[in-house]
C-alpha positions as CSV (number, residue, x, y, z in Angstrom):
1,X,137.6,81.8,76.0
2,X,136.1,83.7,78.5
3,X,134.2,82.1,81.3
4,X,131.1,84.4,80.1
5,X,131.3,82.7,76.9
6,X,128.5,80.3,75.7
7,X,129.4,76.7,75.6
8,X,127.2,74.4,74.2
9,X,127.0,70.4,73.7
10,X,125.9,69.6,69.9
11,X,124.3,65.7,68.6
12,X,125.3,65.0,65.4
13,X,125.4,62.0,64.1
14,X,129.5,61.9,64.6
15,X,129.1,61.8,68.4
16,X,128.8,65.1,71.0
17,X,130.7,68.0,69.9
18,X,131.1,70.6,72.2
19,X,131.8,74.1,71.3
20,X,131.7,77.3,72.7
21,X,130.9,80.8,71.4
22,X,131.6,84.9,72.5
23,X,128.3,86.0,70.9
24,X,129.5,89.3,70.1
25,X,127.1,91.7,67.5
26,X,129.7,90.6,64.6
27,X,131.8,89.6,62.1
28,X,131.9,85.6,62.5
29,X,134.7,83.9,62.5
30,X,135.3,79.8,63.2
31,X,138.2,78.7,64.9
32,X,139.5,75.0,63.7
33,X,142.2,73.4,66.1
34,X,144.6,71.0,65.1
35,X,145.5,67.4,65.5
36,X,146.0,66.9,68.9
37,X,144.6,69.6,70.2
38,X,141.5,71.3,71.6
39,X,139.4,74.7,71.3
40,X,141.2,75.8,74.2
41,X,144.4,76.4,71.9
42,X,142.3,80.1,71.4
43,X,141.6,81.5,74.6
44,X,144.4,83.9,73.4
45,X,142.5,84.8,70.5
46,X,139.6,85.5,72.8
47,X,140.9,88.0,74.9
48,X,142.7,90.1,71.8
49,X,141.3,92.7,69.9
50,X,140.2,89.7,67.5
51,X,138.0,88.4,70.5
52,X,136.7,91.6,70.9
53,X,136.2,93.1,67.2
54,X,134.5,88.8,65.4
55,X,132.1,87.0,67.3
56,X,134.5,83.8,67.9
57,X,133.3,80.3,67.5
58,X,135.2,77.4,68.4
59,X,134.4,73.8,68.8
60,X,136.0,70.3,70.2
61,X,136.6,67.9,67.0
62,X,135.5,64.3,67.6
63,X,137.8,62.5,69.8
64,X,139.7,66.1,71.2
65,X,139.1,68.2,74.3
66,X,135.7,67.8,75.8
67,X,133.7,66.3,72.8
68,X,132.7,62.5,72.3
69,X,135.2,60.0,70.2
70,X,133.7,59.6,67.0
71,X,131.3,56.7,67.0
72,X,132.2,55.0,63.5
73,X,135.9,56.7,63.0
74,X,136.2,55.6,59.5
75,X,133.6,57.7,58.5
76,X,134.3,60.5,60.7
């Protein structure tokens, strides 16, 4: 995403997650990466018209990009 984007660091009780937001006046939508992956995998997304018509929400799954590994994986 952009780097005026908001990025925020979430408890839960799954371990940090880390996710990061446009806050456009919109439409929102939430962006769910893959296996393997990270949020990162939208910064296209971001800087299209979709970035610029839906406030975009994406967010580091447990174990992937900058959020924490899950603290008790088999539940997570």
């Amino acid at each position: 995403m952009n780097t005026t984007d908001h990025i925020v660091e979430v408890s839960t009780s799954h371990g940090k997650i880390v996710a990061e937001d446009n806050e456009r006046d919109a439409p929102i939508l939430v962006l769910i990466h893959g296996n393997s992956s990270c949020r990162r995998v939208f910064d296209r997304q971001s800087e299209s018209q979709l970035g610029r018509t839906y406030r975009l929400t994406t967010f580091d799954l447990p174990g992937h990009g900058k959020s924490d590994d899950a603290i008790e994986p088999e539940r997570t």
